[in-house]
C-alpha positions in Angstrom: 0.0 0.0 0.0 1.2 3.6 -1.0 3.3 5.7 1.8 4.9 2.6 4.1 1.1 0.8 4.7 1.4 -2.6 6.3 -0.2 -5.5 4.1 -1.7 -8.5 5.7 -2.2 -11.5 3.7 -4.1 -13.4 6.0 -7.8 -12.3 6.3 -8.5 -14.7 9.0 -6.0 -12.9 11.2 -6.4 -9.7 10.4 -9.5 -9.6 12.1 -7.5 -10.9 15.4 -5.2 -8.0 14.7 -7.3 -5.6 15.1 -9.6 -6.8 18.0 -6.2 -6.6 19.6 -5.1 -3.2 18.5 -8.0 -0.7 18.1 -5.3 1.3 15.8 -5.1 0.7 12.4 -1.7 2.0 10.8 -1.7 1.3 7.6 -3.1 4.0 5.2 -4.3 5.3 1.3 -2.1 8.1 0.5 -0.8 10.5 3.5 0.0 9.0 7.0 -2.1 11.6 9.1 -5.1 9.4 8.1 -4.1 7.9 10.9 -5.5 10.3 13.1 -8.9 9.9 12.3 -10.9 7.7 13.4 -11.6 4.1 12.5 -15.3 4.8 12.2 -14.5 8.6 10.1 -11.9 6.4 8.4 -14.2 3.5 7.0 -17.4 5.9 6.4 -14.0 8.0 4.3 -12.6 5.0 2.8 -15.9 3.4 1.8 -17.2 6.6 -0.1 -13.7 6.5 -2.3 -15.0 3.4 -2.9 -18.1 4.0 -4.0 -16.6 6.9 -6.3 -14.4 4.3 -7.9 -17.6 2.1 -8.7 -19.0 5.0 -10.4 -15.7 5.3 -12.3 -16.5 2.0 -13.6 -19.6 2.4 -14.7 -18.4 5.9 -16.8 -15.4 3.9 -18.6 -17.7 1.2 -19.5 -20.0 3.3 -21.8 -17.1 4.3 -23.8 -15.6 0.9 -23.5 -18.9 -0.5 -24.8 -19.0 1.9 -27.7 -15.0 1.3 -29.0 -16.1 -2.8 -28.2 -19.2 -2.3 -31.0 -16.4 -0.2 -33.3 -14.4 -3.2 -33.5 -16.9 -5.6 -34.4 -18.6 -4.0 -36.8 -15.6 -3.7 -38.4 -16.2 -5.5 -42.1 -13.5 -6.2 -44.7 -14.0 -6.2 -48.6 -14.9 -9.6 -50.1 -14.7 -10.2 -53.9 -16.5 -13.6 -54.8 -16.5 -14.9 -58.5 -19.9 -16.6 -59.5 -19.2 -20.3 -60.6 -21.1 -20.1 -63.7 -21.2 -17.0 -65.0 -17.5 -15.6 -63.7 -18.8 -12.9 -63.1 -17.4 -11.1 -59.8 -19.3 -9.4 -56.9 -17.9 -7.7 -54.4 -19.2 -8.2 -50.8 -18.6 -6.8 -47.1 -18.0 -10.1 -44.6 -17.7 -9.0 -40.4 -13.9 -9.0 -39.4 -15.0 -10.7 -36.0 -17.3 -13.3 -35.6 -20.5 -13.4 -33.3 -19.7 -16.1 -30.6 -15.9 -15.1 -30.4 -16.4 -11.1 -30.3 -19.0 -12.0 -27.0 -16.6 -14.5 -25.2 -13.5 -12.6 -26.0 -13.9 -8.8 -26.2 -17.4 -8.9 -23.9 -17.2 -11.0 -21.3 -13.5 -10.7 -21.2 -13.5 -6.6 -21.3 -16.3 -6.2 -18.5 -14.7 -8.5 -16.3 -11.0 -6.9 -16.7 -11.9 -5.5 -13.3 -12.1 -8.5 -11.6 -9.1 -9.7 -13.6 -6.9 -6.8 -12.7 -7.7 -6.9 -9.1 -7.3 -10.8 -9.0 -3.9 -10.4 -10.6 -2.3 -7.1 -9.0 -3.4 -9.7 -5.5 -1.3 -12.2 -6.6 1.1 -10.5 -7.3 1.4 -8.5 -4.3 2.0 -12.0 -2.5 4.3 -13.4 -4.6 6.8 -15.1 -1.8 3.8 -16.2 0.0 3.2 -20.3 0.1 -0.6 -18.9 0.4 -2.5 -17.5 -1.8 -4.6 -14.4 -0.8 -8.4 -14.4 -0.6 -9.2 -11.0 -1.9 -9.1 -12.2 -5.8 -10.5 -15.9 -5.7 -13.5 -13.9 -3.6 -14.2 -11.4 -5.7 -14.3 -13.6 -8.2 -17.0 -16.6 -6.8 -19.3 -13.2 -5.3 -18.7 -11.6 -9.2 -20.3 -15.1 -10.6 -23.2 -14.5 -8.5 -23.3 -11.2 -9.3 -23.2 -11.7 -13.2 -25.9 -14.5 -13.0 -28.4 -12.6 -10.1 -28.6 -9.2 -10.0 -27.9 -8.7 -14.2 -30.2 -10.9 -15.1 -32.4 -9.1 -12.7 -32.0 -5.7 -14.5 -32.0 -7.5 -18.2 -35.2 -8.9 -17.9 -37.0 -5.5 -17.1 -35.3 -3.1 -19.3 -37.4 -4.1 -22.7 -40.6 -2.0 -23.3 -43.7 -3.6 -22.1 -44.4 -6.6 -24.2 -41.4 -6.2 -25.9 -39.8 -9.8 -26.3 -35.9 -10.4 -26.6 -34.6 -14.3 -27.1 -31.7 -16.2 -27.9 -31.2 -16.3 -31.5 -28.7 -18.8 -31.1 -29.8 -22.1 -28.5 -26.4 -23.3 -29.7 -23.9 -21.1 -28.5 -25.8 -20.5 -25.5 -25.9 -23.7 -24.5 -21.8 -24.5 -24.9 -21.1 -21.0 -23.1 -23.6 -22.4 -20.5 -21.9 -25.6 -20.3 -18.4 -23.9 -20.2 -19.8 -21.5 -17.6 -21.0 -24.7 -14.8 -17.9 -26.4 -16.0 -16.0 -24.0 -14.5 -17.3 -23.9 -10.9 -17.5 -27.6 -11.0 -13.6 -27.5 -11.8 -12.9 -25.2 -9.7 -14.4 -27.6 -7.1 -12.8 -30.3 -7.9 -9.5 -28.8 -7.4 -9.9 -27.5 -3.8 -11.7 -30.6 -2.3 -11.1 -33.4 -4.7 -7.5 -33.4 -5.9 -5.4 -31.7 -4.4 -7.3 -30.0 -0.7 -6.6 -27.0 0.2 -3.7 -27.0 -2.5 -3.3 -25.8 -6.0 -0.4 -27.3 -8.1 1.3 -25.8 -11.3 -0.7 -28.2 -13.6 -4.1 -27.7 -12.1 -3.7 -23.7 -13.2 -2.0 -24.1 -16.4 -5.1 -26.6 -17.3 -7.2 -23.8 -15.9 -5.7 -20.9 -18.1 -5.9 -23.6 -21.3 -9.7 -24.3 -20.6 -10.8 -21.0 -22.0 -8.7 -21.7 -25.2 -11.1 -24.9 -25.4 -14.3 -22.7 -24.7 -13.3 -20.3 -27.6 -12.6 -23.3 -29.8 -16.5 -25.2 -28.6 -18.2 -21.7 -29.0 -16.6 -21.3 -32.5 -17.2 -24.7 -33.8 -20.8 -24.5 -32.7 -21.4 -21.0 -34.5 -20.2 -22.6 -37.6 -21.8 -26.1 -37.2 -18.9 -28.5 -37.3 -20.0 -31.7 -37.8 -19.4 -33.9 -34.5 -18.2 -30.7 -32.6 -21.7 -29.1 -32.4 -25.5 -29.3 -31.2 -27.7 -30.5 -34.1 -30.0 -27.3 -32.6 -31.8 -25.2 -35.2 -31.0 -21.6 -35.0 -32.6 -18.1 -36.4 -30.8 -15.6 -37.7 -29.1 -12.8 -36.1 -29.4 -9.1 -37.8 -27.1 -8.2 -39.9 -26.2 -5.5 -38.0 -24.7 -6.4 -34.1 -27.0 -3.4 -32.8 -30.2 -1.8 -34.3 -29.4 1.2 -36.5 -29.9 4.7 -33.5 -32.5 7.2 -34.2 -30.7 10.5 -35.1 -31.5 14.0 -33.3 -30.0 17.7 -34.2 -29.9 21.1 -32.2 -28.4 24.0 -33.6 -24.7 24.4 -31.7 -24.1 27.6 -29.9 -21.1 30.2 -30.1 -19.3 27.8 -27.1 -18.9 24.8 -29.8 -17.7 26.9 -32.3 -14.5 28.0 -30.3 -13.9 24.7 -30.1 -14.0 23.2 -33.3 -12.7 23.1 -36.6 -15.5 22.0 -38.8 -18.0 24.2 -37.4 -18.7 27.3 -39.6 -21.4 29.7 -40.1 -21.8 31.2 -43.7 -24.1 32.6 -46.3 -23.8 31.6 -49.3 -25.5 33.5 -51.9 -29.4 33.6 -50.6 -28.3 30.0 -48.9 -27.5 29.8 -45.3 -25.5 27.2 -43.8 -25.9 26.0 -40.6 -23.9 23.9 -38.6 -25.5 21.0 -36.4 -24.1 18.9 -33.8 -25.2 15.4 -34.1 -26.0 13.0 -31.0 -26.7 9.4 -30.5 -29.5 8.4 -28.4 -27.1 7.2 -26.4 -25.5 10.3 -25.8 -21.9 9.0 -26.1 -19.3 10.9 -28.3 -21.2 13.8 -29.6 -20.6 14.1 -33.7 -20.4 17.4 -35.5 -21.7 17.9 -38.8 -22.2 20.4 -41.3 -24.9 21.2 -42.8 -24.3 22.4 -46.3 -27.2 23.3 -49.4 -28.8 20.5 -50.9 -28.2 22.0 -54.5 -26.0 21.0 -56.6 -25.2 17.5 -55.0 -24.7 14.5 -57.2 -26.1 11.1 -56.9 -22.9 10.0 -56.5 -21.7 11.9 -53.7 -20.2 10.1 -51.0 -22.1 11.6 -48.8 -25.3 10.8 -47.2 -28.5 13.2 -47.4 -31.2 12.9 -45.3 -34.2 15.7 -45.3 -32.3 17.4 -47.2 -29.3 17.9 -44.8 -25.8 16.4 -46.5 -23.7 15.3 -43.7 -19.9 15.4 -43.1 -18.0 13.7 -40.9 -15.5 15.6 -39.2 -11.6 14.7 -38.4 -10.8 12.7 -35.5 -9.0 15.6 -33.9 -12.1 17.5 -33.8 -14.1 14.9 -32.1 -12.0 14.5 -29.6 -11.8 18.5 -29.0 -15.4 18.1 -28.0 -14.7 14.9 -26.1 -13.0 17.4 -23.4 -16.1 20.2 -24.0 -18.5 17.6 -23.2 -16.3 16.7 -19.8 -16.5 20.7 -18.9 -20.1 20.9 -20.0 -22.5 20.4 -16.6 -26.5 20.9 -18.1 -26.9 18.6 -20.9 -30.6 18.7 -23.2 -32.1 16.7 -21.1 -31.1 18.3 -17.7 -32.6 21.7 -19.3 -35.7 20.1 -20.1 -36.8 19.3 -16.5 -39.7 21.7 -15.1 -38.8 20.6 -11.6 -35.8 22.2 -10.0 -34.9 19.2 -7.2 -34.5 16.8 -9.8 -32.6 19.7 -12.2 -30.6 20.2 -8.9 -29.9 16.6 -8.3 -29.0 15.9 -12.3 -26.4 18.7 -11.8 -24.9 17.5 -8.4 -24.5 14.0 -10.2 -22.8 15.7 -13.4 -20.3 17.5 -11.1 -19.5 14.1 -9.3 -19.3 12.7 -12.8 -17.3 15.7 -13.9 -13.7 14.5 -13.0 -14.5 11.3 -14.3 -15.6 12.4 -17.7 -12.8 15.1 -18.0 -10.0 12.1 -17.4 -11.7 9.5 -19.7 -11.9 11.9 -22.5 -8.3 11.3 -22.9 -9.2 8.1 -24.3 -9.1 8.4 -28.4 -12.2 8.2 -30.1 -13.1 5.4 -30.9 -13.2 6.0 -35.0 -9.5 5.7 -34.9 -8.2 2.1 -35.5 -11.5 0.6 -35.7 -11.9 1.3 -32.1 -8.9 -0.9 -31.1 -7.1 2.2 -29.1 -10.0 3.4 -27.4 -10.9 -0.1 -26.3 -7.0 -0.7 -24.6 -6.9 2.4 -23.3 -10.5 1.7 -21.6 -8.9 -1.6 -20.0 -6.0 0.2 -19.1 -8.0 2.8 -17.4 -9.9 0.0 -15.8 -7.0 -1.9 -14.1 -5.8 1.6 -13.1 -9.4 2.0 -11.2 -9.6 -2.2 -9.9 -5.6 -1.6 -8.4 -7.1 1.7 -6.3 -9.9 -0.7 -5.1 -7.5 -3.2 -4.1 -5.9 -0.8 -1.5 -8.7 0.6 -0.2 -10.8 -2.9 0.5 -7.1 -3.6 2.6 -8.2 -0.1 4.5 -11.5 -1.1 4.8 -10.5 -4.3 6.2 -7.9 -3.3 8.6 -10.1 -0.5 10.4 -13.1 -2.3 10.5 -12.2 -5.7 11.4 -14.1 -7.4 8.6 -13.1 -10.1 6.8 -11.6 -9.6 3.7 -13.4 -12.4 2.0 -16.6 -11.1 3.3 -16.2 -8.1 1.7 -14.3 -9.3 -1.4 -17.7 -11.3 -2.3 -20.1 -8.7 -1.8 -19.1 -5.1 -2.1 -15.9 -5.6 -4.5 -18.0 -8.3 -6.2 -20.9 -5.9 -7.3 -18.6 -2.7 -7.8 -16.3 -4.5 -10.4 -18.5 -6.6 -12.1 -20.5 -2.9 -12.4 -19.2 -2.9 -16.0 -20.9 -6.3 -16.5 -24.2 -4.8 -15.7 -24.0 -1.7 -17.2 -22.5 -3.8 -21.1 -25.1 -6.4 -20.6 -28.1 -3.2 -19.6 -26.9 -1.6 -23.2 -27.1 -4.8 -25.2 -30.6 -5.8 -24.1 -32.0 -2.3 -24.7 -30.2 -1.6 -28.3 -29.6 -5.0 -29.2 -33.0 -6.8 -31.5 -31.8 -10.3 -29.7 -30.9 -11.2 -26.2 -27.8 -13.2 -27.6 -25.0 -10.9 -26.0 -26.6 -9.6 -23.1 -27.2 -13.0 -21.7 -24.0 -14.1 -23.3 -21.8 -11.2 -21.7 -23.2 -13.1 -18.3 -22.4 -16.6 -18.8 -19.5 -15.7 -20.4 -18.0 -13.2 -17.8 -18.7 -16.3 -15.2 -16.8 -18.4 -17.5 -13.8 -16.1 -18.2 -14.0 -15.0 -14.1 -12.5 -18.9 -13.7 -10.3 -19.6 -16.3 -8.5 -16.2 -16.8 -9.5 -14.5 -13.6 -8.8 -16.9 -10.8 -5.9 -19.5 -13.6 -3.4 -16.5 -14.5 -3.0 -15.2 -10.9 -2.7 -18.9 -9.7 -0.5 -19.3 -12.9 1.6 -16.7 -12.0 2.0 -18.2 -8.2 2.6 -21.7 -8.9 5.1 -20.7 -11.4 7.0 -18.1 -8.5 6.3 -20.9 -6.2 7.8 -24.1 -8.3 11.1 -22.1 -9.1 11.4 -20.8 -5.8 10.7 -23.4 -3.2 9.7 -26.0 -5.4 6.0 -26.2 -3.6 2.7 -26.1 -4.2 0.1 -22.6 -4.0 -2.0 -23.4 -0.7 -5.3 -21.7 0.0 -6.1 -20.6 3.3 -9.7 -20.3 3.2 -10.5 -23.3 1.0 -13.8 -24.4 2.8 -15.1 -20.9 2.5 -14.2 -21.0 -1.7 -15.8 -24.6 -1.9 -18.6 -23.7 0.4 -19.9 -20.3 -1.9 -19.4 -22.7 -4.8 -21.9 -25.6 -3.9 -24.3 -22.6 -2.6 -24.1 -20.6 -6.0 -24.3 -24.0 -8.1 -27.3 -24.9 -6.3 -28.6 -21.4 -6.6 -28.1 -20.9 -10.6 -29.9 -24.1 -11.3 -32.9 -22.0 -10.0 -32.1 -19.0 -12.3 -31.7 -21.2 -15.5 -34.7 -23.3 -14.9 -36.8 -20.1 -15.1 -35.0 -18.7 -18.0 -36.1 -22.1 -19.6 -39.6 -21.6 -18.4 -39.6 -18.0 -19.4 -38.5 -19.1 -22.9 -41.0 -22.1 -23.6 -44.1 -20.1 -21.6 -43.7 -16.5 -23.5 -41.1 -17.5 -26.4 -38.1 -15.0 -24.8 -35.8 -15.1 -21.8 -36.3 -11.3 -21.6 -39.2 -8.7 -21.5 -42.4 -9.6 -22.0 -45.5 -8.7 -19.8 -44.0 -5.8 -17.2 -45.6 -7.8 -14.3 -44.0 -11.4 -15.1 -40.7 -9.6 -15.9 -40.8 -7.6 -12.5 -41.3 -11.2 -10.5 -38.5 -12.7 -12.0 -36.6 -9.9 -11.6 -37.3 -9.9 -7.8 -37.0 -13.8 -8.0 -33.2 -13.4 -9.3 -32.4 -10.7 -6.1 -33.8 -13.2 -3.9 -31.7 -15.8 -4.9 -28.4 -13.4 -5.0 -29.6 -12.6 -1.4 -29.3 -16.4 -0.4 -25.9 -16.7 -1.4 -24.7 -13.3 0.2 -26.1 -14.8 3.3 -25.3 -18.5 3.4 -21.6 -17.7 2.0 -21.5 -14.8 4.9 -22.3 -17.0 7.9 -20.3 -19.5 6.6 -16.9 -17.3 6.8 -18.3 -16.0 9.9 -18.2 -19.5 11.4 -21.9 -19.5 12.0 -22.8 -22.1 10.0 
């Protein structure tokens, strides 16, 4: 920890610690923290944590926008008819459908959880045990993916609105990758080696999600004896639904700022210059708007109501990237008649404010096909998860709670926050539920075999060259334990996402009151496993 703080990799006796000495020493960034108190210091550290979670959520819309950049990226295809010999040119996606949700999805919203489970191990590196904190957040961020998300997915499609898997295929290997993974992970704390993890147990970890990639692929393109013989209907063209398109006039404050905007006469024309936003309000566009006269049939640009539109350099986008950051009543603030809410939209724009303003250093993600924007968003990520890693360490050491406890619930729901806010934008702009429920299953899936295999990877590895032994876990009962519960527990959820699919035809939406029940029947069952897992590291049960 930053500034001389003490690290304690045992959470079982860090608790004893503390009971023993009411002083915790150990602090975030300046020493005289320790001359608050333990309760000003949690309710202090807690909020920090808090404000990183909302961090999360802010990189994720823009990681979410580079992520659909990339994989609508299409290349040039020139196919020669058999017959005729005629050729025909064609556009084919770059990325395929199963492989762009298991591998840039699920494996970008979970970077949190990666990062911290990593920047854990290697912080004890020399240790013969392996620390908690990562393995934790990990088991708690499976139940969080699988609970709560589903939760939220299966209200946010309009009232009778109906959203299914378009592909039973897919879903089902990613599904059976996704159980696989806790059974594994089972089988290596209590069946093979107790309590102990050896070099080949992670290294066949880390491999298994090479094997998933391979199943998911080979079931998107039907490989004979590879694949389910399951009929499948088509998925759009498109990965998202094409975004209705709104224009204001811009003000004198965007002109200062940018290049393409102009305002001329021509002749008895005027032009005006519009600013172009998504409904999704991410990356605003600018435009001009230039007379309709004159403009062949051939022109490469596109005209709509008479309105030809330009796109403008990458350098001028992200100008504006850093004018939106500054900018702290948007449209929709200004349209609100009542001045609390006004009031409370601009308190949590200001909060936002230092978020947005460091985030729109991040490219835009037109450059590259999105491919910088979308590393510099994990890189900002891991930046945020190593933050949360010290202060959960704070946390811990002036409250006294255990560090698993907290790893499971708290760090579990704020880093998997990107989970729920990818998979909330795919079922609202997405025409299938394919990727929303596949970011889920898939995160679960990736949470195992790159979150918790790489950092044991990395252990075994320090620990075979080292001392030539084996990575021990210290609270192995506790892992095992929180794994039977959430096995148990996600039988329930996918027997009613079955039901839900052979009653009304789609996992999600449908009629608001049967979508709001199993909503609340999803919370109840995240609320069993917070419980059960919690007295059972508690030593109540």
């Amino acid at each position: 920890m930053h500034g001389g703080a003490v690290y304690y990799h045992d959470s079982g006796s860090r608790g004893s610690m503390i009971a023993g000495n009411e002083k915790c020493e150990s602090y975030l960034l300046f020493h005289h923290e320790t001359v608050l108190g333990n309760t000003s210091r949690a309710f202090l550290y807690f909020a920090l944590l808090a404000y990183c979670f909302i961090g999360l959520s802010a990189i994720t819309a823009r990681f979410f926008r580079s992520m659909e950049n990339v994989v609508k990226h299409s290349r040039q295809v020139v196919k020669v008819d058999p017959l005729t010999g005629a050729e025909t040119i064609e556009y084919e996606k770059v990325w395929n459908y199963a492989i762009a949700d298991i591998s840039l999805l699920a494996f970008g919203t979970s970077f949190p959880q990666i990062s911290l489970a990593t920047i854990d191990a290697i912080r004890n590196l020399g240790n013969l045990y392996a620390g908690g904190l990562g393995p934790g957040t990990l088991v708690g961020s499976a139940a969080f993916d699988l609970f709560p998300i589903h939760a939220v997915c299966v209200v946010v499609p309009k009232a009778g609105e109906l959203k299914k898997i378009s592909d039973l295929g897919v879903w089902l290997v990613e599904l059976f990758w996704s159980f696989w993974a806790y059974i594994w992970l089972y089988i290596i704390l209590e069946v093979w080696t107790p309590n102990v993890v050896t070099l080949w147990e992670s290294l066949l970890t880390v491999l298994q999600y090479g094997l998933l990639l391979t199943h998911a692929y080979a079931q998107d393109k039907q490989w004979p004896y590879l694949s389910l013989p399951l009929e499948r209907s088509e998925r759009p063209v498109d990965w998202v639904p094409a975004e209705n398109i709104s224009y204001r006039r811009v003000n004198k404050f965007h002109q200062e700022y940018s290049e393409v905007l102009k305002d001329e006469e021509e002749g008895s024309e005027q032009i005006v210059d519009i600013l172009m936003h998504s409904e999704s309000m991410e990356g605003p566009l600018i435009y001009h708007n230039l007379p309709a006269s004159g403009v062949s049939e051939s022109s490469s640009h596109h005209l709509k109501s008479g309105i030809i539109l330009e796109e403008p350099s990458v350098l001028a986008i992200w100008k504006l990237q850093f004018v939106e950051a500054y900018m702290l009543e948007r449209r929709d603030s200004r349209k609100l008649n009542n001045m609390c809410l006004r009031l409370a939209r601009i308190f949590w724009q200001l909060l936002l404010a230092p978020w947005r303003l460091l985030f729109a250093f991040v490219p835009p993600c037109q450059i590259a096909h999105g491919w910088i924007a979308f590393i510099c968003s994990l890189a900002f990520i891991s930046g945020i998860a190593y933050v949360v890693t010290q202060l959960t360490d704070l946390i811990s050491c002036v409250t006294g709670i255990n560090a698993y406890v907290i790893a499971f619930t708290a760090l579990a729901g704020g880093t998997s926050w990107p989970d729920l806010v990818a998979s909330k934008i795919a079922a609202e702009r997405q025409i299938t539920a394919d990727s929303a429920i596949a970011n889920i299953t898939c995160s679960n899936s990736v949470n195992i075999y790159v979150g918790i295999g790489i950092p044991w990877l990395i252990d075994t590895i320090y620990n075979f060259i080292a001392y030539n032994e084996p990575l021990r876990i210290k609270n192995a009962e506790g892992l095992s334990f929180s794994l039977l519960v959430f096995f148990c527990t996600s039988v329930g959820c996918i027997g009613v996402l079955v039901l839900r699919r052979r009653t009304l035809g789609a996992e999600l939406g449908g009629p608001k009151i049967w979508a709001w029940i199993t909503s609340v029947y999803f919370m109840f069952l995240w609320l069993i496993f917070v419980v059960l897992s919690s007295l059972r590291v508690s030593g109540i049960i």
